[in-house]
C-alpha atoms as one frame of an Amber mdcrd trajectory, in Angstrom:
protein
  12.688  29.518   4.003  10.556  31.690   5.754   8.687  30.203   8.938   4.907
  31.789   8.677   2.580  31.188  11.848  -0.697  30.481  12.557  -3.175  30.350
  15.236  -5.508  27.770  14.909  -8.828  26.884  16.416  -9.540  24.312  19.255
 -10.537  21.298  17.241  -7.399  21.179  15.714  -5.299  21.840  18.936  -7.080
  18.787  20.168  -5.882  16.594  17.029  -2.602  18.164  16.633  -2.754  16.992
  20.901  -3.227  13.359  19.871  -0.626  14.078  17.173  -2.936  13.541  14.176
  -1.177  14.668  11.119  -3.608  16.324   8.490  -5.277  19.563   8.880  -7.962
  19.918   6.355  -8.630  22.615   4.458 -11.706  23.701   5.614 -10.184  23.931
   9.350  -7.921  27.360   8.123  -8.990  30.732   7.075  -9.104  30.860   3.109
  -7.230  34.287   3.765  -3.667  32.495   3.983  -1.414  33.958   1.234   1.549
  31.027   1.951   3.103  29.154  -0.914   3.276  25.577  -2.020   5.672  24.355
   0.347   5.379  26.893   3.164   6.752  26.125   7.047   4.005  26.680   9.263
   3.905  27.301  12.804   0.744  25.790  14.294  -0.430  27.858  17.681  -2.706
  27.517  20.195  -3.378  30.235  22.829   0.020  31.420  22.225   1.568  27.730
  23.033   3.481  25.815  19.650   0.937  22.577  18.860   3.036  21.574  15.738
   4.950  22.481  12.873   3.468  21.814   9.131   4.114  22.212   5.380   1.899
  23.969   3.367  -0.438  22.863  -0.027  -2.116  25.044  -2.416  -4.354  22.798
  -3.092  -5.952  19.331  -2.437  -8.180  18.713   0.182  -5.328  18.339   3.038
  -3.645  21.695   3.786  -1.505  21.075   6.013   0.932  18.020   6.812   2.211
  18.246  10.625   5.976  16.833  10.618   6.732  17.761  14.029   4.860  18.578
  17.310   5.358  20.517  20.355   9.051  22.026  20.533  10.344  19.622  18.135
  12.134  21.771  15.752  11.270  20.933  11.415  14.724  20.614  10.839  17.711
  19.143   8.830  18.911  16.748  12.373  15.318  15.966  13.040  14.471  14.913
   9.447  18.067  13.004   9.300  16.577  11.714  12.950  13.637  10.359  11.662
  14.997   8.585   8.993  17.844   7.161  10.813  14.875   5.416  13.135  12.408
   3.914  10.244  15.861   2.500   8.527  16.560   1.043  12.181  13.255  -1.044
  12.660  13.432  -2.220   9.023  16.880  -3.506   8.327  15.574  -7.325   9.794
  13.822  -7.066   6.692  17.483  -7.865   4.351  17.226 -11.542   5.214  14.308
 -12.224   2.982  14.172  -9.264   0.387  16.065  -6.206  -1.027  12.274  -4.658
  -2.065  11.709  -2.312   1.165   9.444   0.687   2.162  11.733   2.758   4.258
   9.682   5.251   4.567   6.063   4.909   5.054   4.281   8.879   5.632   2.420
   9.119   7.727   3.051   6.411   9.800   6.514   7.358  10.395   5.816  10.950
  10.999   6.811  12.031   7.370   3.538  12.754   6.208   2.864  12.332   2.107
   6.364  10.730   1.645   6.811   7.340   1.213  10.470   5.843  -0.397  11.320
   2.526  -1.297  14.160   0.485  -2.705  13.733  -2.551  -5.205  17.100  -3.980
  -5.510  19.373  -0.828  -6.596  16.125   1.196  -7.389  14.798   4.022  -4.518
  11.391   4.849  -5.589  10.367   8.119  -4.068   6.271   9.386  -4.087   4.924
  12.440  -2.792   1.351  13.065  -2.252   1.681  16.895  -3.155   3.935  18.962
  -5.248   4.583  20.850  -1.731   6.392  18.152  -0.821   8.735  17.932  -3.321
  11.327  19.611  -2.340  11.499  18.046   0.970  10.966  14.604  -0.532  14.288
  14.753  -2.223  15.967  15.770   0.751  14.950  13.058   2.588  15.740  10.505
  -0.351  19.333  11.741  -0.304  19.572  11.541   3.167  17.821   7.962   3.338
  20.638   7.075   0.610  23.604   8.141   2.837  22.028   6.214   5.650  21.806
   3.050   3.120  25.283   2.868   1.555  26.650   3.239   5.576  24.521   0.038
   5.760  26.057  -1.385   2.139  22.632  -0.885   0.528  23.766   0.603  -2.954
  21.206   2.845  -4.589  21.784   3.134  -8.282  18.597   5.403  -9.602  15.743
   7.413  -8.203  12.923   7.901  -9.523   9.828  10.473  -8.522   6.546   9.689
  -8.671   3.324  11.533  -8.346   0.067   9.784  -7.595  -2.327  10.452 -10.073
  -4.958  11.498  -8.105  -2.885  14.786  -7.561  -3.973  15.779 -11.303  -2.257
  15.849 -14.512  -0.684  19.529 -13.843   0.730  18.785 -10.518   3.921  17.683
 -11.688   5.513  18.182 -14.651   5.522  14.568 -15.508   3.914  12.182 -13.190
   7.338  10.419 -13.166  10.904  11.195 -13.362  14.445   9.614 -13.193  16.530
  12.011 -10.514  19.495   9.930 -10.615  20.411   7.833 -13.292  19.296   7.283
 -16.755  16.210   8.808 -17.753  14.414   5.378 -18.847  14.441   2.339 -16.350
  12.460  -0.820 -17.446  12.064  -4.145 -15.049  13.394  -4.624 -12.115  14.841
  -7.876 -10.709  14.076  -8.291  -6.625  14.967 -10.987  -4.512  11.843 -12.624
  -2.237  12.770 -15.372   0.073  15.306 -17.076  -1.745  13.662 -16.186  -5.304
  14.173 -13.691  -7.984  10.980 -12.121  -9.451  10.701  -8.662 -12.014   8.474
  -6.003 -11.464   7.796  -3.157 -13.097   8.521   0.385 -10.626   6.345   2.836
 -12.859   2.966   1.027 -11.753   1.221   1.348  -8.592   3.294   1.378  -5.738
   6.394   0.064  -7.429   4.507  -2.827  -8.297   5.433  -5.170  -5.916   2.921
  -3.917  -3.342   4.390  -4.889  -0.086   2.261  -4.241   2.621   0.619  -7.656
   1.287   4.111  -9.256   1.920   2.530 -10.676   5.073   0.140 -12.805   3.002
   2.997 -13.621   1.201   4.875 -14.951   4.157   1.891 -16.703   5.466   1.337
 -19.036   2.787   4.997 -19.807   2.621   4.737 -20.543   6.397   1.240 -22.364
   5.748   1.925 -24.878   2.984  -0.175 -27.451   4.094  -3.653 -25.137   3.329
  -2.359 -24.935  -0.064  -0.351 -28.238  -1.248  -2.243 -29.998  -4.267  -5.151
 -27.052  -4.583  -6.817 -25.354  -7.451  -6.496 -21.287  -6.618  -8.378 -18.806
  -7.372  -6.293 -15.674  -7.534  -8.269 -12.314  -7.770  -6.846  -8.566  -8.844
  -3.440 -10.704  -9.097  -1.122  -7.449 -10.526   2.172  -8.959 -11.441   1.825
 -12.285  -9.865   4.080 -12.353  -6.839   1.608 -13.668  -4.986   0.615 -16.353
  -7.017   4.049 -17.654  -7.512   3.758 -17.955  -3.408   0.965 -20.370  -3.998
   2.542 -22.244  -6.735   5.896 -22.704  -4.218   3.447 -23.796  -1.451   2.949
 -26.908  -3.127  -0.657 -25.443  -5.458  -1.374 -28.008  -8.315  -2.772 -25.314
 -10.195  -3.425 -21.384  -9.732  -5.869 -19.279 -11.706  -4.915 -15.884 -11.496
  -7.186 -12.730 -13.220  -6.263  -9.098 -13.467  -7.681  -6.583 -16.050  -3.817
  -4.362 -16.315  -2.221  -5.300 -19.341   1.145  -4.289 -18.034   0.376  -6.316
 -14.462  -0.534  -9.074 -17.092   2.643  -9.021 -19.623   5.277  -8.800 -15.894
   3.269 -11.526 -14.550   3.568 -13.858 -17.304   7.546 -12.847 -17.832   7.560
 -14.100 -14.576   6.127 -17.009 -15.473   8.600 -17.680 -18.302  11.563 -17.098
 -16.208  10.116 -19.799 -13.557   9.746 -21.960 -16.559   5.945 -22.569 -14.006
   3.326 -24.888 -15.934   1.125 -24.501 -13.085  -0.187 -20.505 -13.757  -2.931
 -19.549 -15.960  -3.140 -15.962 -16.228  -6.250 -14.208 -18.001  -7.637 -10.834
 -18.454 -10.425 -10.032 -17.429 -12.215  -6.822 -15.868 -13.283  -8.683 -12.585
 -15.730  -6.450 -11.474 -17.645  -6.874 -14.714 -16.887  -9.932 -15.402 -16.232
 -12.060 -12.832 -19.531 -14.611 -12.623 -19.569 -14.893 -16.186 -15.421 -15.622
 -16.026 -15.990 -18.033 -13.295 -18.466 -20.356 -14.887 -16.773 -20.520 -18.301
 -13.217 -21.680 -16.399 -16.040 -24.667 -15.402 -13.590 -25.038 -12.243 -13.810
 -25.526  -8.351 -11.197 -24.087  -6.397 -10.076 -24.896  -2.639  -8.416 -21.703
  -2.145  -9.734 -18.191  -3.463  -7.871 -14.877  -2.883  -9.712 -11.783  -3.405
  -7.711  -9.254  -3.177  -9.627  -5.846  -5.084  -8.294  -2.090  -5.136  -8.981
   0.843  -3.045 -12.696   0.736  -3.294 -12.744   4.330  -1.410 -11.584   7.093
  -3.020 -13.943   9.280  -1.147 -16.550   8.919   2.445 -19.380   8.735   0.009
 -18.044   5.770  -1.610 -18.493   3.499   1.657 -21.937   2.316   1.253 -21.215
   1.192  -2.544 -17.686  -0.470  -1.384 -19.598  -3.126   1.065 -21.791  -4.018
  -1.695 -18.765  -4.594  -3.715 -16.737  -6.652  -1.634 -19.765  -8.343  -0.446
 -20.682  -9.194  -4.169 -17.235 -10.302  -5.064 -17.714 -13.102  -2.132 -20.924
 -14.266  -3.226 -19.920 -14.533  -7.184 -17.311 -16.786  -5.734 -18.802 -18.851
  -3.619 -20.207 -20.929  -6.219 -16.937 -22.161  -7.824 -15.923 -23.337  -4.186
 -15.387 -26.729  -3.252 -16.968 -28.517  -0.367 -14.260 -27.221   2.358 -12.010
 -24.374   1.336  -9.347 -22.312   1.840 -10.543 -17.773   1.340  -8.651 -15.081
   1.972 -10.245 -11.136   1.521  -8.149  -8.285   1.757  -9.355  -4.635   1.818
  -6.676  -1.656   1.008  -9.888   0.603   1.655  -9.049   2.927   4.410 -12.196
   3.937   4.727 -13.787   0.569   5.807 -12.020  -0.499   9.006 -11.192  -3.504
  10.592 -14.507  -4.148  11.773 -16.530  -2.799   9.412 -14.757  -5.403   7.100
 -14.879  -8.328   9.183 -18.734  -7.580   9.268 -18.942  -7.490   5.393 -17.498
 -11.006   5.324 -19.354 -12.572   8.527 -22.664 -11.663   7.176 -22.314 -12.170
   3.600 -20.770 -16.228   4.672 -24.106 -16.080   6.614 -26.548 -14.929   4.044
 -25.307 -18.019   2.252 -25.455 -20.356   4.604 -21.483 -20.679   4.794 -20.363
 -22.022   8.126 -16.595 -20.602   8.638 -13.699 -20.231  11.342 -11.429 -17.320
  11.093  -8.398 -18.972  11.079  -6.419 -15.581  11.003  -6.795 -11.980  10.503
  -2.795 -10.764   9.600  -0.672  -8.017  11.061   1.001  -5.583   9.201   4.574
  -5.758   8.207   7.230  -3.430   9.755   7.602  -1.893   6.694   4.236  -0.505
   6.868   3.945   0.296  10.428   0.531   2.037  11.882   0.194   4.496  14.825
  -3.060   5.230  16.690  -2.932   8.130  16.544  -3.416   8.134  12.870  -6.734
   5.633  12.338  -6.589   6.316   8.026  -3.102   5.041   7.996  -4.350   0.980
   9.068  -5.619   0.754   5.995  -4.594  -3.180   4.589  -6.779  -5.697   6.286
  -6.328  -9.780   5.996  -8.584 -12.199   6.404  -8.168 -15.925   6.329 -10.960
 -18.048   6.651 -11.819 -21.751   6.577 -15.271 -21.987   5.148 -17.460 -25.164
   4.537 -20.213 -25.358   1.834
């Protein structure tokens, strides 16, 4: 493939300095005639800065995979994969569902691959990457099996925000039968299904440290009611239930979430889940006072409330409104963990949202943790948008 080159201007020679990986569009000339795809040589006063791929469209134009001298190449790619399988293989001891590759944060920017069980999941960001996202899945398979990690099927997916036409389908099977339903994983010591073709494989695992906390935390949650917001396929609230929970309420407004969560429930043969449907940002006070419940632990765990900058001011107000709806149904002294996948409100930003809405009610409250990511979704300063899961455990009195 042909290696174009391009001098750019000194704003981006300082980021591509501090090895930031995104050029945005508006930071080239519109003049480039490169294709989808395209190797770019990034200069600076005639010294390399970085080497990129190329996008036609979206609002990121380039994706910087290597800096400096490094060389965009088969051993560096092979390289870089080699050292993400490295710092994640601890991970076998409690669960087969992995994210080997994590973009960004492992300098493989828009490419992210997971396994579930015999399952590698592989999303790209941009059809550019495509092509190189496939590569890197086959190598990341040859580095498995030397590890006796057998993967059976791949399958491609496209996030839908890239558009309907970006990809011929938004999913596809690249090895192995063209239809794939459920897929059994193992969790610390327990089987549970999921289903791969919903949001990130449907397991979502950068909230496997929550996970792991209230396994390692039982006595918070032994003999509570829970109160288990945006609770996709249930994962977490089989945690709760195994942490000793008398009873966990769990809402989510995705029908398929819904119908894995409560397969879940019949294979656990668990009379302590109560799943309902319900569009929680619509409904959630009016849900809350017909369940005529208190709760001594709440989990509110919402979407990506950020799709763009100008959505910040509007996401506060959410989160902060999702608190106060819920602070009604709590008991006396409780249990509250908020989460934020927003990676536009930072770690302080959020902590602020909570501290002052607990204070506009009159909540007195210790933060009894605020979580760490898991190695499987490692951050790099470097690259600020990439911490984007936040944790929060508090212990609040009424």
């Amino acid at each position: 493939m042909k290696n174009n080159t391009y001098q750019i201007n000194p704003e981006t020679a300082r980021s591509l300095s501090l090895q930031h990986p995104w050029i945005y569009r508006k930071h080239i000339s519109k003049d480039v005639q490169w294709k989808d795809g395209s190797i770019v040589s990034l200069y600076f006063q005639n010294v390399l800065y970085g080497t990129a791929v190329y996008s036609q469209k979206g609002m990121i134009a380039l994706r910087v995979f290597a800096y400096r001298k490094q060389k965009l190449q088969a051993s560096y790619l092979r390289q870089k994969v080699s050292q993400a399988v490295a710092k994640r293989l601890s991970l076998l001891t409690q669960t087969n569902s992995i994210r080997w590759i994590h973009g960004e944060n492992d300098s493989l920017p828009g490419i992210t691959i997971d396994t579930h069980n015999n399952l590698m999941v592989l999303m790209v960001y941009t059809p550019a990457l495509v092509c190189l996202g496939r590569y890197l899945a086959q190598v990341l398979r040859q580095k498995l099996k030397a590890e006796k990690i057998r993967t059976k099927y791949i399958l491609l997916k496209a996030p839908r925000r890239m558009g309907e036409n970006s990809l011929a389908k938004n999913q596809r099977m690249l090895r192995g039968k063209e239809h794939i339903g459920l897929v059994e994983i193992k969790y610390q010591g327990q089987n549970y299904l999921i289903d791969p073709h919903t949001g990130k494989g449907g397991t979502y695992n950068d909230i496997r440290n929550l996970r792991n906390y209230i396994l390692e935390n039982t006595e918070l949650f032994q003999g509570k009611r829970c109160l288990n917001l945006f609770s996709n396929n249930g994962i977490l609230a089989h945690c709760l239930v195994r942490a000793g929970a008398e009873k966990v309420y769990s809402l989510e407004d995705s029908s398929k979430s819904i119908a894995v969560h409560k397969r879940n429930i019949e294979e656990q043969q668990c009379k302590k889940q109560i799943v309902l449907k319900k569009n929680i940002f619509r409904e959630l006070g009016e849900s809350l006072e017909e369940m005529q419940d208190t709760f001594g632990v709440a989990v509110i765990d919402p979407p990506n409330l950020t799709a763009s900058q100008r959505d910040k001011a509007k996401a506060r107000k959410i989160y902060a409104s999702l608190i106060s709806q819920v602070i009604p149904s709590l008991q006396e002294e409780s249990v509250v963990i908020l989460c934020s996948c927003s990676s536009r409100i930072h770690e302080k930003d959020f902590l602020r949202i909570c501290v002052n809405t607990w204070k506009e009610h009159g909540i007195k409250y210790k933060l009894l943790r605020q979580l760490q990511p898991e190695i499987d979704h490692p951050t790099k300063d470097s690259f600020p948008e990439g911490k984007y899961f936040k944790v929060h455990i508090y212990r609040i009195q009424k």
